[in-house]
C-alpha positions as CSV (number, residue, x, y, z in Angstrom):
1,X,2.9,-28.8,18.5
2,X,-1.1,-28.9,18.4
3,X,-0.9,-24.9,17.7
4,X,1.6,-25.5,14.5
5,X,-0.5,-28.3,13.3
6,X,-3.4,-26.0,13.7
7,X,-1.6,-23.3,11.9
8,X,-0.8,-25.9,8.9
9,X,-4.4,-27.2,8.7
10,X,-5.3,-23.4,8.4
11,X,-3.1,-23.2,5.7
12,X,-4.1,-26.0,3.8
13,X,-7.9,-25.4,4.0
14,X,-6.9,-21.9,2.4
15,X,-5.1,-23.8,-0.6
16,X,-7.4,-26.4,-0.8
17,X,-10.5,-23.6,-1.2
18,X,-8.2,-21.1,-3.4
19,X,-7.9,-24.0,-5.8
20,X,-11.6,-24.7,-5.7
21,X,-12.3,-21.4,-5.9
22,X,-10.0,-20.9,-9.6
23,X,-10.8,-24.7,-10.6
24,X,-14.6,-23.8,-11.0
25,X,-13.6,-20.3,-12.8
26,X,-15.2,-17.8,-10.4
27,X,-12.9,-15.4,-10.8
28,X,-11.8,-13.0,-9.1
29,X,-11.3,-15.1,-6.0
30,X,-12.4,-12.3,-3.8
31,X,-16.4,-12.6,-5.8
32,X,-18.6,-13.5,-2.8
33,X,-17.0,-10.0,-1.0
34,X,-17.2,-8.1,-4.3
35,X,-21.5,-9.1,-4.9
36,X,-21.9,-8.6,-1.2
37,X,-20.1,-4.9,-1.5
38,X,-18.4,-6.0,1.6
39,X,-14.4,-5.1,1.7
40,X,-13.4,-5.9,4.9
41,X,-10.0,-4.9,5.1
42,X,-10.6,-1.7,4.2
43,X,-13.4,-1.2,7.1
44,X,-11.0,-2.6,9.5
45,X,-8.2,0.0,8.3
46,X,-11.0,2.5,8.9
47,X,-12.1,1.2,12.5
48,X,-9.0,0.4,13.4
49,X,-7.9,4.1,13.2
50,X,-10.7,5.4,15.3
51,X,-13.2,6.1,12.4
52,X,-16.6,4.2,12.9
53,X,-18.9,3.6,10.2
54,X,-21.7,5.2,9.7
55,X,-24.4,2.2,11.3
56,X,-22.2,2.9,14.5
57,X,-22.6,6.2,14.7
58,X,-25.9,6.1,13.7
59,X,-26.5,3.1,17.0
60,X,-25.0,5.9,19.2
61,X,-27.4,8.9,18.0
62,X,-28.7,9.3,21.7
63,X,-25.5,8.8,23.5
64,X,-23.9,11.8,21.0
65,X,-26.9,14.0,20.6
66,X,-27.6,13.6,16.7
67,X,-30.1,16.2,15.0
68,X,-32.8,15.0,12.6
69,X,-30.9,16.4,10.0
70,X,-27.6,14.2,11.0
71,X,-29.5,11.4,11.4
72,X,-31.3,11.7,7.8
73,X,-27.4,12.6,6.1
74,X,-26.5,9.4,8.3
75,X,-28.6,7.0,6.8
76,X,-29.0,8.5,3.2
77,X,-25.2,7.5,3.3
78,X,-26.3,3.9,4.7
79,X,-29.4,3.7,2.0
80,X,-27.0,4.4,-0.7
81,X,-23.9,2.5,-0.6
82,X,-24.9,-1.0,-0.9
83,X,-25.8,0.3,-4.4
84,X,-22.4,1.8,-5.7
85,X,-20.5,-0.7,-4.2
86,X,-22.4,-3.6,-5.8
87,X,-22.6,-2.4,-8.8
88,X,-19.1,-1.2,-8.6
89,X,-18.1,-4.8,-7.8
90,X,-19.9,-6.3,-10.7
91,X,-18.0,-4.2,-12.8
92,X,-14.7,-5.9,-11.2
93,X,-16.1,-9.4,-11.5
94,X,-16.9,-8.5,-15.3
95,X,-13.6,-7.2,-16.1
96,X,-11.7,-10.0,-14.1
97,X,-13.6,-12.6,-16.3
98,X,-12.8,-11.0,-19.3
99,X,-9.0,-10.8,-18.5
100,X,-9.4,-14.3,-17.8
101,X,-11.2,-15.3,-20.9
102,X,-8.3,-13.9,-23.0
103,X,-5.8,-16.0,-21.1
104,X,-7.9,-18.8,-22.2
105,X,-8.4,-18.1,-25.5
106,X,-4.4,-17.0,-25.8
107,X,-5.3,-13.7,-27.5
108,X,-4.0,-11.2,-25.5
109,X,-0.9,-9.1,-25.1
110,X,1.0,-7.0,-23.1
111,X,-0.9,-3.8,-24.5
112,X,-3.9,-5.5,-23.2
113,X,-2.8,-7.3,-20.2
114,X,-1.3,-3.5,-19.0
115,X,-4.4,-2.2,-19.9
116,X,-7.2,-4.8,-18.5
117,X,-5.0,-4.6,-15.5
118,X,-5.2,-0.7,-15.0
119,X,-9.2,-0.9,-15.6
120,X,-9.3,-3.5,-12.8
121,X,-7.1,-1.8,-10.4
122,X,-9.2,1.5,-10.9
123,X,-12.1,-0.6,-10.1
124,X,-10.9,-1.6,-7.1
125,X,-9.7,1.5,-6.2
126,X,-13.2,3.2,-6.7
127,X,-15.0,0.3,-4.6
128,X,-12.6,1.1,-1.8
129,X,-13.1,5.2,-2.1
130,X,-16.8,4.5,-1.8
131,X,-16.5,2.4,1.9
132,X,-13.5,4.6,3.1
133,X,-15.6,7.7,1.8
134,X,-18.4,7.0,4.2
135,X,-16.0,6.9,7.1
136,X,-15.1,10.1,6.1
137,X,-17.9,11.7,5.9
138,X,-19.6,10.6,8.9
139,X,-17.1,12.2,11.0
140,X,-18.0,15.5,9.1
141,X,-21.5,15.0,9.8
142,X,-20.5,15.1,13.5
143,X,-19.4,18.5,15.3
144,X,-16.0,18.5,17.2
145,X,-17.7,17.8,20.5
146,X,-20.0,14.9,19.2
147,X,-16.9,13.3,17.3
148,X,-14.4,13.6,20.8
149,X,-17.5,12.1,22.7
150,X,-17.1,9.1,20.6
151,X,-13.5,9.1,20.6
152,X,-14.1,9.1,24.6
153,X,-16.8,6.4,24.6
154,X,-14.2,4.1,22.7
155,X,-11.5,5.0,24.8
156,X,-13.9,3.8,27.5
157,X,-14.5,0.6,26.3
158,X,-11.0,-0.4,25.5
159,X,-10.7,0.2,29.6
């Protein structure tokens, strides 16, 4: 019983902020992840499947024998996302505003909506190439036997 009233309050705190959250007109209601360039679903899809991100690897460099030159690729990739994907996420805040603001002032269509929508979703989609990207290439950065000791140091700690 405590557990399902735990799982209502959950629920309702979710409501309750979602409302807040559209009542005070920040749209989209994901903004706070968006400024921060922080997707976290996407990172976890990433991790979740074995591929670490780049900070990780980077933590490990002595434990998988980096070079200089993996370690500079490494964090050029770290220096340089927080600025694609914030400025990338502007961009969606910006054009989820403006969708908004023509459901406001009623003057939109379905020419519009389709297209608004299709701007947004490539948005979205071009944020989540960036963070997924970077998971990419960091295991390309790695040679075959750097990338299975890694593999076999998280198999380790999931002992």
């Amino acid at each position: 019983m405590k557990q399902v009233l735990r799982v209502l309050n959950i629920l309702w705190m979710g409501f309750v902020l979602n409302q807040l959250t559209y009542s005070q007109g920040l749209i989209p209601s994901d903004k706070e992840e968006l400024l921060n360039g922080n997707p976290q679903v996407y990172i976890l899809l990433a991790e979740r499947n074995g591929f670490p991100s780049p900070s990780k690897i980077l933590s490990m460099k002595d434990q998988l024998g980096l070079t200089k030159d993996q370690v500079r690729k490494i964090e050029e990739m770290i220096a340089n996302l927080p600025v694609a994907v914030t400025v990338k996420g502007q961009e969606i805040i910006e054009a989820e505003e403006n969708l908004n603001q023509l459901f406001q002032s009623e003057n939109i269509n379905e020419k519009t909506l389709r297209s608004k929508l299709e701007r947004i979703g490539k948005l979205r989609a071009e944020l989540h190439f960036s963070h997924l990207q970077a998971y990419l290439k960091v295991k390309q950065i790695l040679s075959v036997n750097q990338w299975q000791k890694y593999k076999d140091s998280v198999a380790s700690e999931v002992k």
